[in-house]
VOSEBA-818833 format. One line per field, with one value per residue (C-alpha): residue in one letter; y, z, x. Coordinates in steps of 0.25 Angstrom, whole numbers. Last residue first. Layout:
<rs>
type: (a, ...)
y: (Y, ...)
z: (Z, ...)
x: (X, ...)
</rs>
This chain:
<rs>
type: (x, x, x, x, x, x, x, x, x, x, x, x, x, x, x, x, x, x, x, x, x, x, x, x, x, x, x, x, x, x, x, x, x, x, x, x, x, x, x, x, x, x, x, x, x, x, x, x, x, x, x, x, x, x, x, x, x, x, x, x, x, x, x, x, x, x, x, x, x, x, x, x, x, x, x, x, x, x, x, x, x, x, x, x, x, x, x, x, x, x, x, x, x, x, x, x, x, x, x, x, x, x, x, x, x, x, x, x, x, x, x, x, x, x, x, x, x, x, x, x, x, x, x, x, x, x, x, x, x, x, x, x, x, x, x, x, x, x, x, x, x, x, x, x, x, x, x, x, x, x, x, x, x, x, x, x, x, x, x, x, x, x, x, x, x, x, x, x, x, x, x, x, x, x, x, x, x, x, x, x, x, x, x, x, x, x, x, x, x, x, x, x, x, x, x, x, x, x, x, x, x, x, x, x, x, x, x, x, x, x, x, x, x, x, x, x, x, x, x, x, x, x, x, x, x, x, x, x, x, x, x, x, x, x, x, x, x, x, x, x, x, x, x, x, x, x, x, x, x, x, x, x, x, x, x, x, x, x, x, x, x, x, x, x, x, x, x, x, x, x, x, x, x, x, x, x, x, x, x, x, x, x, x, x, x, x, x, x, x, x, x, x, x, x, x, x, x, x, x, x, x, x, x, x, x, x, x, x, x, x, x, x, x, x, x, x, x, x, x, x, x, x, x, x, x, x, x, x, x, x, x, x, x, x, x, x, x, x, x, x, x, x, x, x, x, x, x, x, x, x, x, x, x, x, x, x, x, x, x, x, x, x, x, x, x, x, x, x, x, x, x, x, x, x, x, x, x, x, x, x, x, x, x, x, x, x, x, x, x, x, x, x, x, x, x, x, x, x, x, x, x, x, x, x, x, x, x, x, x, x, x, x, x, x, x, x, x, x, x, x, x, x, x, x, x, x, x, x, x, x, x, x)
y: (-352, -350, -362, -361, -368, -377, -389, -402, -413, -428, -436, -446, -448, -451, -449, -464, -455, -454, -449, -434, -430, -438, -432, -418, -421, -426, -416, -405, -412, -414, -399, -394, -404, -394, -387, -372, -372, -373, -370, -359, -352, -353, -349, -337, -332, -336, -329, -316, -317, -318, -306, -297, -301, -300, -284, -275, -281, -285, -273, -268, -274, -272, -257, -257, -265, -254, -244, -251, -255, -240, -235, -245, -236, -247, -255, -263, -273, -276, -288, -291, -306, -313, -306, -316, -326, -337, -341, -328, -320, -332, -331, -314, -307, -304, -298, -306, -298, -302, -299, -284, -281, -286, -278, -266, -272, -275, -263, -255, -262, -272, -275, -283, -283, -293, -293, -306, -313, -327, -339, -349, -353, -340, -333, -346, -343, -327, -333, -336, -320, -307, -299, -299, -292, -301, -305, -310, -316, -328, -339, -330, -326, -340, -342, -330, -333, -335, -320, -312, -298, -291, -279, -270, -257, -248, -247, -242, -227, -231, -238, -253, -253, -262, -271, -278, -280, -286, -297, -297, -301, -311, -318, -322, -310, -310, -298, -298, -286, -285, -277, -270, -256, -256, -243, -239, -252, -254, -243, -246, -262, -256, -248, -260, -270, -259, -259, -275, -275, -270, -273, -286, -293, -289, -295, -309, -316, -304, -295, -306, -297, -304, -296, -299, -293, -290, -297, -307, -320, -327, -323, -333, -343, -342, -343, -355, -362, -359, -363, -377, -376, -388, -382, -369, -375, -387, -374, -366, -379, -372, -382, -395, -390, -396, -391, -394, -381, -379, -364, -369, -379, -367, -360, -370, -376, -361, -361, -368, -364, -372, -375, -385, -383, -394, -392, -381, -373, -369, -369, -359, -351, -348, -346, -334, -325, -330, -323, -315, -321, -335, -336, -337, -345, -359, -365, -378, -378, -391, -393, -405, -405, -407, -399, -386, -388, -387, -374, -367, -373, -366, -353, -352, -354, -342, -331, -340, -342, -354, -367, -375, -389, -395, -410, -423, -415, -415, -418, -411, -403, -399, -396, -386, -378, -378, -370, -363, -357, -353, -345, -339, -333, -328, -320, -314, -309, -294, -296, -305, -294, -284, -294, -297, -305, -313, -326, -327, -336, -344, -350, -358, -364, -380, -384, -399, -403, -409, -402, -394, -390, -385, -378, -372, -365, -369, -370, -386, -400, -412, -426, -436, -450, -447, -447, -443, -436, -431, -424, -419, -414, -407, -400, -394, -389, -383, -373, -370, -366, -360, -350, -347, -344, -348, -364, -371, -387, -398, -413, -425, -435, -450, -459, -452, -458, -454, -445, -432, -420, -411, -409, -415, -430, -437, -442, -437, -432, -443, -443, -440, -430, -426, -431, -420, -419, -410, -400, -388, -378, -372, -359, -352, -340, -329, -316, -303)
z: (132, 123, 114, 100, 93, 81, 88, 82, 74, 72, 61, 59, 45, 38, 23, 23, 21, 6, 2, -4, 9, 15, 7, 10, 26, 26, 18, 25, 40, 35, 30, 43, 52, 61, 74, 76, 80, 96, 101, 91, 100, 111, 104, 99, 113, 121, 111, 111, 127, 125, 115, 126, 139, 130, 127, 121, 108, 107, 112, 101, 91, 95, 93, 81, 75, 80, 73, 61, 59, 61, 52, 40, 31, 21, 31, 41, 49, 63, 72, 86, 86, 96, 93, 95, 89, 91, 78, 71, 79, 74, 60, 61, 51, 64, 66, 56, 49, 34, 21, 22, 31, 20, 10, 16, 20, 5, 2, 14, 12, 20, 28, 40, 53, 65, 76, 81, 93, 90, 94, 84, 82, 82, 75, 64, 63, 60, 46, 41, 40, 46, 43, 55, 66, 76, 88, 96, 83, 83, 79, 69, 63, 61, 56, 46, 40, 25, 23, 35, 37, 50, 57, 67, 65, 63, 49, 47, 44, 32, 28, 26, 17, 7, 19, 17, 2, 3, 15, 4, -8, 1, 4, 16, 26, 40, 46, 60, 68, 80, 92, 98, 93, 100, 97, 84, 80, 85, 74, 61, 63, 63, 51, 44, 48, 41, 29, 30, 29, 14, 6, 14, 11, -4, -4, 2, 15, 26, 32, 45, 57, 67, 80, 88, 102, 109, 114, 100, 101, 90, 77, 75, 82, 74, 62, 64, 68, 54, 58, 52, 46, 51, 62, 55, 42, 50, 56, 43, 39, 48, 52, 45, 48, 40, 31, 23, 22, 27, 32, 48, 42, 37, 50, 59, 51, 51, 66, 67, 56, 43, 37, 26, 19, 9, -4, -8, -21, -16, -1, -4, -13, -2, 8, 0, 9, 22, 15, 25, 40, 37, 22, 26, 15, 14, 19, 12, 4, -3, -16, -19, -37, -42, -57, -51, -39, -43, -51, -39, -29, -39, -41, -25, -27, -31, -20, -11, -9, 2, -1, -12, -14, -24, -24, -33, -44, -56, -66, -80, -74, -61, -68, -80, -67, -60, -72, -74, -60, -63, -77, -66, -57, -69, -73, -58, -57, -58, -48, -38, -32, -31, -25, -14, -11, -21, -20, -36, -35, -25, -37, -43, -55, -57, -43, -42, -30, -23, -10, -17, -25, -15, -10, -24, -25, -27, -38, -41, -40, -31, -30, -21, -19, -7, 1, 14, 13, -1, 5, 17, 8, -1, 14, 15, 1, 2, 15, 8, -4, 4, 11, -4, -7, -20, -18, -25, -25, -33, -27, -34, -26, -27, -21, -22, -15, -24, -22, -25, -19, -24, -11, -1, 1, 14, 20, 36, 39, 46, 62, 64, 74, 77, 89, 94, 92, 102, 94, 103, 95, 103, 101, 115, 118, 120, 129, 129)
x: (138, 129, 123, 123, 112, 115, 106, 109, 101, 106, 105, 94, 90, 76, 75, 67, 55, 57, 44, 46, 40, 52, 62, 58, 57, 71, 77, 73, 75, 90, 89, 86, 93, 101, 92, 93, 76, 75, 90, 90, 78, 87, 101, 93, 88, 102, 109, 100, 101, 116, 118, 111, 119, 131, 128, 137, 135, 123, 116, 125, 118, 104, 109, 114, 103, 93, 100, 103, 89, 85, 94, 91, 81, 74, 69, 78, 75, 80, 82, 86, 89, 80, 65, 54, 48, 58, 60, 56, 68, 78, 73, 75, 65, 55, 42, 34, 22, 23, 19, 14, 27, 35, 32, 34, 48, 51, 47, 54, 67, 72, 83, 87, 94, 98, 104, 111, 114, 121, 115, 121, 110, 102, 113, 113, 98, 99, 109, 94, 92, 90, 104, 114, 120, 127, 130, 142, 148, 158, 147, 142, 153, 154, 143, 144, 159, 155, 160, 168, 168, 175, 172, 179, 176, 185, 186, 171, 176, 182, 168, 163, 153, 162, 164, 150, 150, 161, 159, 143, 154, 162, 148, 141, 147, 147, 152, 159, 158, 167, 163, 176, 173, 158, 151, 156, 156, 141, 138, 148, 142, 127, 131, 138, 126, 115, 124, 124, 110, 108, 117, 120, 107, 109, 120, 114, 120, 117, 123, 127, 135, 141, 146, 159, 159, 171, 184, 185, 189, 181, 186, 197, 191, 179, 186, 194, 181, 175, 162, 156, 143, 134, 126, 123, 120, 109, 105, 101, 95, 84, 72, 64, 51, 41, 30, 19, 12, -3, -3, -1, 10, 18, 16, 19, 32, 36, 39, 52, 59, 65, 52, 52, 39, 34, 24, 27, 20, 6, 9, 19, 11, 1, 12, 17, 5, 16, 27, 34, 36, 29, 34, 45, 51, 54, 67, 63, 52, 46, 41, 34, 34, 22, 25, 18, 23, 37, 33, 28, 39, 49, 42, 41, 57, 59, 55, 54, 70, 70, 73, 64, 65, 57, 54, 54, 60, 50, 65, 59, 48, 54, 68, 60, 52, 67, 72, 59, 62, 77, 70, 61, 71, 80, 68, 65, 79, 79, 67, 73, 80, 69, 60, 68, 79, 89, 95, 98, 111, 106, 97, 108, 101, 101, 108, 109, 111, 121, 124, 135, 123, 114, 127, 129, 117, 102, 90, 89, 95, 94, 94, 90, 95, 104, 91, 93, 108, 104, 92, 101, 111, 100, 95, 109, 110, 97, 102, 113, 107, 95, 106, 111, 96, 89, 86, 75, 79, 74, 74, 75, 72, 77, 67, 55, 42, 30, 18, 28, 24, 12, 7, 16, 14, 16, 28, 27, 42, 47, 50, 65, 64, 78, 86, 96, 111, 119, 126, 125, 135, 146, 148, 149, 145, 155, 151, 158)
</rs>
């Protein structure tokens, strides 16, 4: 069985240091700010972390500014000021929003009653469209700027919401590669600032005891990801279970590690498990998932951000997802793309076998099945797939996301001397 090396290629790289242009944004501020006071909208737990990192670098250039808003307890950690925690009404679709539609609007008139008494200097959003399109709305009806920071994708399922975004924001910062063309083609202000998914990867420190514990293992060890929300895992780790059951059956010595976010979701997974289902050999883990994903061979997973640690860290995965037949229906009026998989839309074309579920799941759990197996049994395969996503990582898994953020929204704010050197690493895995 083959073993890939895990050495990260840490060899710094020079970053373009050239200035962002200082010109104004429509409806930003005419005036150089000296101490910004700058709002954040932030709904997801991912966005949290992903918020927190970019206020560290705002402080780090301008240790003047100051920060409060709609986040969670890492935003806060990092200095900000959290007036609602929005992470704790993360919710998909409209049938979960629905029962709390009025507790979304009274949060709203919390920030509308802030922007009127303290006019922040600049509104942050990250991610979370849903909610934070009110926000921009009403920030750009008191001449606020507005920028949006791992905006939505409006390019593979919302492109008729792009009226409404040139309407309300006034700054895009992209964080993949080709979205700085399609927003600049439709008249955005944009820049693309990368991933701070990568600047998370490279920085978080694996547990080294761990993986030496769980590293020598004589067969295949398969990663499986269900998901980072409940209602995620209620519906794809079933599918995962029956997969698992399947390729158990044929490969005994295959060792499934599960990679859970929360204790409740580790709990939620083993209550499926069945009498029958004590032979397999499976273990749960929870806050473990890079290095399950440093230790894994492959892996099954559920579509989403995590795909982009797989590519850096060259991984091969298959991939599943589900939708219902309204949602799907709906979906297919709103968008045409071929692909729900980041690292298959980065390099436009299929890496990481992928399957989505509607309504039924047998057919998805079939063809996952056997993806999987071609995995397993075959080192030739998971190579090429490894060799492919370590390519196209070598091209876009670059750190500095946030510092690039903070950079280019201090210096539209006019305070060009945010300027800083640090150096930039590639978090791409090489094989050996």
């Amino acid at each position: 069985m083959d073993r890939r090396s895990k050495t990260a290629n840490k060899t710094p790289q020079s970053e373009d240091l050239q200035a962002v242009p200082i010109h104004l944004l429509r409806g930003c501020v005419s005036r150089k700010v000296s101490q910004p006071n700058i709002f954040f909208s932030v709904g997801e737990p991912s966005g949290d972390l992903h918020a927190a990192k970019l206020i560290e670098q705002l402080q780090r250039f301008c240790p003047t500014s100051t920060h409060r808003g709609f986040g969670g307890s890492l935003m806060e950690q990092a200095g900000c000021q959290i007036d609602f925690d929005l992470t704790t009404m993360a919710v998909v679709g409209f049938v979960e929003v629905l029962p709390k539609l009025r507790e979304f609007f009274r949060v709203a008139d919390i920030a509308t009653d802030i922007f009127r008494e303290q006019h922040p200097d600049a509104v942050v959003l990250v991610d979370f469209p849903g909610f934070n399109w009110h926000i921009a709305k009403r920030a750009k009806q008191l001449g606020i700027p507005t920028f949006y920071y791992l905006p939505p994708q409006l390019w593979a399922w919302g492109a008729w919401r792009l009226k409404k975004m040139r309407r309300y924001v006034d700054h895009v910062l992209c964080n993949l590669p080709f979205e700085q063309q399609w927003y600049s083609e439709r008249g955005m202000e944009v820049d693309y600032v990368g991933h701070p998914f990568f600047d998370e990867v490279a920085e978080r420190p694996l547990d080294e005891r761990f993986l030496s514990t769980w590293q020598d293992y004589e067969g295949v060890q398969v990663a499986v990801l269900p998901g980072s929300r409940s209602r995620e895992v209620k519906h794809i780790w079933p599918m995962q279970l029956s997969a698992i059951r399947e390729l158990s059956r044929r490969y005994p010595k295959t060792r499934f590690m599960v990679a859970c976010l929360r204790d409740q979701h580790c709990l939620q997974c083993k209550q499926q498990l069945t009498e029958s289902d004590r032979g397999i050999n499976i273990d749960f883990f929870v806050q473990r998932t890079s290095e399950i994903i440093e230790l894994a061979d492959c892996a099954l997973m559920k579509s989403g951000s995590v795909s982009l640690e797989m590519m850096a860290r060259g991984t091969p995965a298959v991939v599943v997802y589900h939708a219902s037949r309204v949602l799907y229906g709906i979906g297919r009026c709103l968008t045409d793309i071929q692909s729900m998989t980041l690292p298959n839309m980065i390099a436009e074309k299929t890496i990481m076998p992928e399957f989505l579920a509607v309504g039924s799941t047998a057919q998805t759990i079939e063809k996952s099945v056997a993806a999987l197996d071609r995995l397993i049994v075959d080192g030739q395969e998971r190579k090429r797939q490894r060799d492919e996503l370590l390519s196209v990582s070598a091209s876009v898994a670059q750190t500095g996301a946030s510092r690039r953020a903070a950079r280019t929204i201090l210096q539209r704010l006019g305070i060009p001397e945010a300027v800083d050197a640090p150096t930039q690493r590639n978090v791409t895995k090489h094989a050996a």
